[in-house]
N, C-alpha and C positions, 0 to 999 in steps of 0.2 A: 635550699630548703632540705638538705640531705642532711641536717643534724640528728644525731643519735642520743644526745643527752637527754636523759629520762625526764630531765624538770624542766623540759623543753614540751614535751608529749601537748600539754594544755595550749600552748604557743601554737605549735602545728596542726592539732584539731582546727583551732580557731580558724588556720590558713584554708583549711580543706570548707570549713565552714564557709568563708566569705567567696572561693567562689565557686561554691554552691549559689550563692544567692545574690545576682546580677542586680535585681531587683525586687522592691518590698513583694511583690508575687514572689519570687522563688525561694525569699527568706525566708516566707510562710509556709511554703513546701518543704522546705529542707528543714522546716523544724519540726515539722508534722509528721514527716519522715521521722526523724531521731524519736519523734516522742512512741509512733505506734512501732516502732524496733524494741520500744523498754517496755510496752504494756499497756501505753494508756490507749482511750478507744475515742474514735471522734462520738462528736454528739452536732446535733442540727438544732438550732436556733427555734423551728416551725416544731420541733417535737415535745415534747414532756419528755421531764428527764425522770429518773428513777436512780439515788444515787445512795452509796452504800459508804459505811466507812473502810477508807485504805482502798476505795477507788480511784484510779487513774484515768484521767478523761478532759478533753481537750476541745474547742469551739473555735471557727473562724467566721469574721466579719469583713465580706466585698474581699475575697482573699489575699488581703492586706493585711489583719492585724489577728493576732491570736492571742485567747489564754485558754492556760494550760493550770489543770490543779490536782491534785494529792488531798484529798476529802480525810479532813482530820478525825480520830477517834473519837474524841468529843464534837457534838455542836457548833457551829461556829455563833452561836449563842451565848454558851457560855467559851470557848477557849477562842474565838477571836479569829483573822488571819492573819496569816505572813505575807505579804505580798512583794516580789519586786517586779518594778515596771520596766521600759525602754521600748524603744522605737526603730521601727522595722525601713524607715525612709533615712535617703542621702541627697544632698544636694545633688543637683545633675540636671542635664538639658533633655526636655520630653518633647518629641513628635508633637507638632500642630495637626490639628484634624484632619484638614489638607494638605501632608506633606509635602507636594511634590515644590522644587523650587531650583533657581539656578540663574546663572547666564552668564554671556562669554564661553560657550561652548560648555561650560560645566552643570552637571548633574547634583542637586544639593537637598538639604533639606530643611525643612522651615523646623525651627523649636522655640521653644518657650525656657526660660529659665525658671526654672524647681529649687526656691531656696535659696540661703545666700551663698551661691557661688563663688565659689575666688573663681573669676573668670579666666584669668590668665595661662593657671596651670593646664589649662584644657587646650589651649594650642600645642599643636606639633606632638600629639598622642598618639598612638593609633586605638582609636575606638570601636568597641562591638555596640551591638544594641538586644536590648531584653526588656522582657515586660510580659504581658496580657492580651491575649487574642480573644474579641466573644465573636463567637459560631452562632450560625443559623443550622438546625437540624431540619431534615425534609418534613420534619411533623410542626415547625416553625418555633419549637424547644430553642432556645439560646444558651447554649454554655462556654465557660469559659478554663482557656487554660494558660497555663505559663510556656513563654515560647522565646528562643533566644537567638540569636545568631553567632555563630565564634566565628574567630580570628580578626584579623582587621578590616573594618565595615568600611569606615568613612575616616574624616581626619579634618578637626580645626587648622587652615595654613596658618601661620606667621607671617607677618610683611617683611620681606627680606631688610637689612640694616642698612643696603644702598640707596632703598628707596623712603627712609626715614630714619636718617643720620643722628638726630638728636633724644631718640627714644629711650638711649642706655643713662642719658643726664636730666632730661624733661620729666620722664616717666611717659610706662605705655597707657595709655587713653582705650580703652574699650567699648562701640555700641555696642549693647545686647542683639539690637534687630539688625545692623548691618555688620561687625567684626564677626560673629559666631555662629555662624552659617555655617555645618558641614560640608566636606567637599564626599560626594556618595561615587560619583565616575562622570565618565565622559558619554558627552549624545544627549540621543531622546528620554526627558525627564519620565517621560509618562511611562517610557520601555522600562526605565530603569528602577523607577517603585514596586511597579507590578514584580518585576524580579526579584526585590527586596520583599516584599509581602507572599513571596512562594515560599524564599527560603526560609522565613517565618514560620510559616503554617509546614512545612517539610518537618522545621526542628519537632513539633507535637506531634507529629502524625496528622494532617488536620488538611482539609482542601482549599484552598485560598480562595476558593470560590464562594464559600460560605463566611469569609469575614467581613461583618457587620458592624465591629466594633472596633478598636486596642487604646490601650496603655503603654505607652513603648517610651523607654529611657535610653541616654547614652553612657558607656561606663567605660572605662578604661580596659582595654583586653586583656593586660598584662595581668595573669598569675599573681596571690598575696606569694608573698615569702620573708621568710627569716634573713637578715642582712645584719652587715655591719661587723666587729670585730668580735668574736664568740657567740656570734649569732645574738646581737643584743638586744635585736630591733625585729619589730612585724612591719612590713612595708606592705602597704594596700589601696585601693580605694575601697571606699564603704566602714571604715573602721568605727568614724562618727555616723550611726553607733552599731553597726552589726559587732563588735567589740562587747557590746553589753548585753544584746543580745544573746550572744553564743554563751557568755558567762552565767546568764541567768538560766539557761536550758540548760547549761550540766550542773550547777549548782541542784536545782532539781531532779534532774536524773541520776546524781548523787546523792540526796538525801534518804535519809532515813526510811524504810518505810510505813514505818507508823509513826505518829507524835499527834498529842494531842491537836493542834493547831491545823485549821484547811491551807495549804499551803500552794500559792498561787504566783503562775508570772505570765503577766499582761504584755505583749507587744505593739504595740502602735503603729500606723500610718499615719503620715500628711501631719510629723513634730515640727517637719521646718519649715511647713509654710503655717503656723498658728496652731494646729490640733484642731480645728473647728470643722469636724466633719462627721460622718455617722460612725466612723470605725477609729476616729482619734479620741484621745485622749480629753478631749472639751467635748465628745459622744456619749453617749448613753449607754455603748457596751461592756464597758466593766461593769459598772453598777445594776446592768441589768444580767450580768452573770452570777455576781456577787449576791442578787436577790432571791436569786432562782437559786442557788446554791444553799442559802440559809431555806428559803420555803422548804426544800427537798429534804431537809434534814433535821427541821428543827423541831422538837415533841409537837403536840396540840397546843399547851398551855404559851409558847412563844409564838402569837400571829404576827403576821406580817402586818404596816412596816416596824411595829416595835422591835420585832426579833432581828431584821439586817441595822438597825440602830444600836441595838444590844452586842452586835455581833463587830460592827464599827468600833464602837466605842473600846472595844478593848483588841482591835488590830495595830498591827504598824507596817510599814512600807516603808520601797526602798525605792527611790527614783535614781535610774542608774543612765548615765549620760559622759560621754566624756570628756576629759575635764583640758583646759589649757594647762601646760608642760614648762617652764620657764625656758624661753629662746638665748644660747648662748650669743647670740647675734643681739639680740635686742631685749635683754635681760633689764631694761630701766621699763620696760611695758608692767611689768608686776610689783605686786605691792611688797614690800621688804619681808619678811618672816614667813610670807605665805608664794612660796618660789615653786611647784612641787615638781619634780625631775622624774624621769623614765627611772623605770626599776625602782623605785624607792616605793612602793606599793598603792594602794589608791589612795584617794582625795575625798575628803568631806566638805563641800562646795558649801558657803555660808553669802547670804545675800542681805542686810535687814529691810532691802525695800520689799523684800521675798521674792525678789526673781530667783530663787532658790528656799525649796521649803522648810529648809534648816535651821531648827532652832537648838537651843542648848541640852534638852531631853534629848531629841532625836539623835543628835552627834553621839552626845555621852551614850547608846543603846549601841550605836551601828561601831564604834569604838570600841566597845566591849565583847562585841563580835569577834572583830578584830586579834583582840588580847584570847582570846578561845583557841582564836587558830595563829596565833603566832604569827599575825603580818602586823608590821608598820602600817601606820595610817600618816596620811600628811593634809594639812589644810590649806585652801585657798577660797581666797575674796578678791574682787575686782579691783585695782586701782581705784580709789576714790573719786580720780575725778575722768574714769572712764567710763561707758556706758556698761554695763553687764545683761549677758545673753539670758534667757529661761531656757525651760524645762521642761517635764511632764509635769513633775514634783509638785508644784504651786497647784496645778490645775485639778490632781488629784485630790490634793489636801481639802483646797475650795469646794468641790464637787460631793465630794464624801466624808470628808471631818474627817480624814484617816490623817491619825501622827505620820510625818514622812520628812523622810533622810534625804538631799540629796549627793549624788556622790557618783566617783567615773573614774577611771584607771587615764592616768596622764596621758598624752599626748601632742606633738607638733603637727603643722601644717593642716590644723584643722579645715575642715571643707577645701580642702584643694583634693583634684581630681587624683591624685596616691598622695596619702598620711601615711604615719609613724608612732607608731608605740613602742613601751617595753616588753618584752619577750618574758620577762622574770612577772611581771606585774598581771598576764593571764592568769596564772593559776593561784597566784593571791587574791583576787579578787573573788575567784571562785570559792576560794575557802572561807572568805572573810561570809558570802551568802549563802555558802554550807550551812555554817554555824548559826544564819538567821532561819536555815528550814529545821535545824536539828531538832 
């Protein structure tokens, strides 16, 4: 990751970005970081807002999911929003309440699978753990903070090839509840959590004696970095989608700042298990951001709900996700003309069952974008007779009548424990949603 090439610069933020952000907690620190560095101010949920035009000002929900907006000159009554969405979670194995677990002399720990895992890739890692610690304060205050562990924590084994000869021609078979059990150390289970929940509570500053709660995932230790021949590739885990995240927070820290339009990016928690939760995307917190945003600003004569209906009706969105990459291994998975490859810029993801929210207007807008900033755009649809994944995209659209694109910067080895993107196709991206805050 020691490349110097300047059009590389958006590639290596991105790197520094992902591991910043272990988990949907740290992604939302480390974007709340970047955002109160450019200017923008948090605001609280329990407050009244007071909001000015060409203000900067940012909200989190269960600190998981963020938006961040740029209060346009106009109303968003009469000039509408810009919004792009994406989501702040990654497949990955999470802490059962009761961790402790093991036997045969090994120290282990009980998880749950988070999303659809390719379970595979997650043997023979070496894994840290990150996440959410809530505290008991001595006045019986709970708060909560982001807490990590580095280096290598734990580790899925493999079954060696002597002891299952026919796995390389059979194929490997995975339990969830019995292959994927961490191995934590050796000995006393009970000695050895306690020591893993010190150096938890050490990472925040924080006494382990007052943990009352956590949220804790497994991730891959290894550093993201640039690989491959001229540095072609970002090699990571988390890229679906801190990828689109990282894009849409400089897209906005780059824009303009003033333009008519309130200019807005939503990040989500809990995309890959459904959005069905108070901080996802199938939640009420956009729309109850979006409402408070038009109340705070819109004359007398626009009351609420007319005036976020008014203000709807003439936004658009961008639901940013990342998209499949055509496998040179197994290139008959995709459908003929809709192949899209790394570096070749992003993807306008089209679905008619609408597991993508893309219709012929929306393309034709985020396309145009596109042609502003001088990126290729490429398209993809699911094999026909293959199932096709969703979005945010759909859920947004549904929930608030907003027009919406869906769309994501190629990539391989989706949800496996380290993915692959283009290194050229970061900062196309960013430009292509430049041009939707300009």
């Amino acid at each position: 990751m020691a490349s110097l090439d300047p059009a590389l610069a958006p590639a290596l933020d991105l790197c520094r970005f992902l591991d910043a952000s272990p988990s949907p907690f740290h992604a939302v620190e480390e974007t709340a970081r970047r955002l109160e560095a450019a200017g923008f101010t948090a605001l609280r949920e329990v407050d009244e807002w007071a909001l000015s035009p060409g203000g900067k000002h940012f909200v989190t929900r269960a600190d998981a999911s963020i938006v961040a907006f740029r209060v346009g000159a106009r109303p968003p009554v009469d000039a509408g929003f810009r919004l792009v969405g994406a989501h702040t979670d990654s497949p990955n194995l999470r802490l059962k309440p009761q961790p402790q677990a093991g036997k045969e002399g090994y120290l282990q720990l009980g998880v749950e699978i988070y999303g659809g895992v390719l379970l595979y890739t997650w043997l023979d890692r070496d894994l840290s753990i990150a996440g959410r610690l809530v505290l008991e304060e001595s006045d019986g205050t709970l708060v909560r903070k982001a807490a990590r562990v580095p280096g290598a924590v734990c580790r899925v084994a493999s079954l060696a090839i002597h002891l299952d000869r026919e796995v390389n021609d059979k194929g490997l078979v995975l339990n969830k509840q019995q292959h994927m059990v961490p191995i934590l150390g050796l000995g006393d289970g009970a000695i050895g959590v306690e020591r893993l929940f010190a150096a938890l509570a050490a990472s925040c500053g924080a006494d382990p004696a007052k943990i009352r709660g956590f949220d804790l995932g497994l991730h891959d230790a290894a550093n993201a970095t640039l690989g491959g021949q001229d540095d072609a590739f970002v090699f990571s885990g988390r890229l679906d989608n801190l990828a689109s995240c990282h894009a849409a927070l400089s897209a906005l820290l780059g824009a303009p700042e003033h333009a008519d339009a309130t200019r807005v990016v939503a990040l989500f928690d809990h995309e890959e298990i459904g959005s069905e939760s108070a901080q996802g995307a199938a939640g009420p917190f956009l729309g109850d951001v979006l409402a408070r945003i038009v109340s705070a600003t819109s004359p007398p004569s626009a009351s609420s709900p007319s005036g976020l209906a008014r203000a709807l009706a003439g936004s658009f969105s961008i639901s940013a996700d990342m998209a499949h990459a055509v496998h040179p291994n197994y290139a008959e998975k995709h459908e003929g003309k809709h192949m899209p490859k790394l570096g070749r810029g992003p993807v306008v993801k089209s679905n008619v069952q609408q597991r993508y929210a893309t219709d012929g207007l929306s393309a034709a807008r985020f396309k145009g974008f596109a042609r502003e900033a001088d990126v290729a755009v490429q398209d993809f649809v699911t094999r026909t007779d293959l199932a096709c994944g969703s979005t945010i995209g759909p859920i947004t659209a549904a929930r608030l009548g907003l027009a919406t694109v869906d769309v994501g910067n190629p990539m391989l080895s989706m949800h496996s424990a380290r993915e692959m993107c283009g290194s050229a196709d970061v900062a196309a991206m960013i430009a292509v949603m430049g041009r939707a805050f300009a």
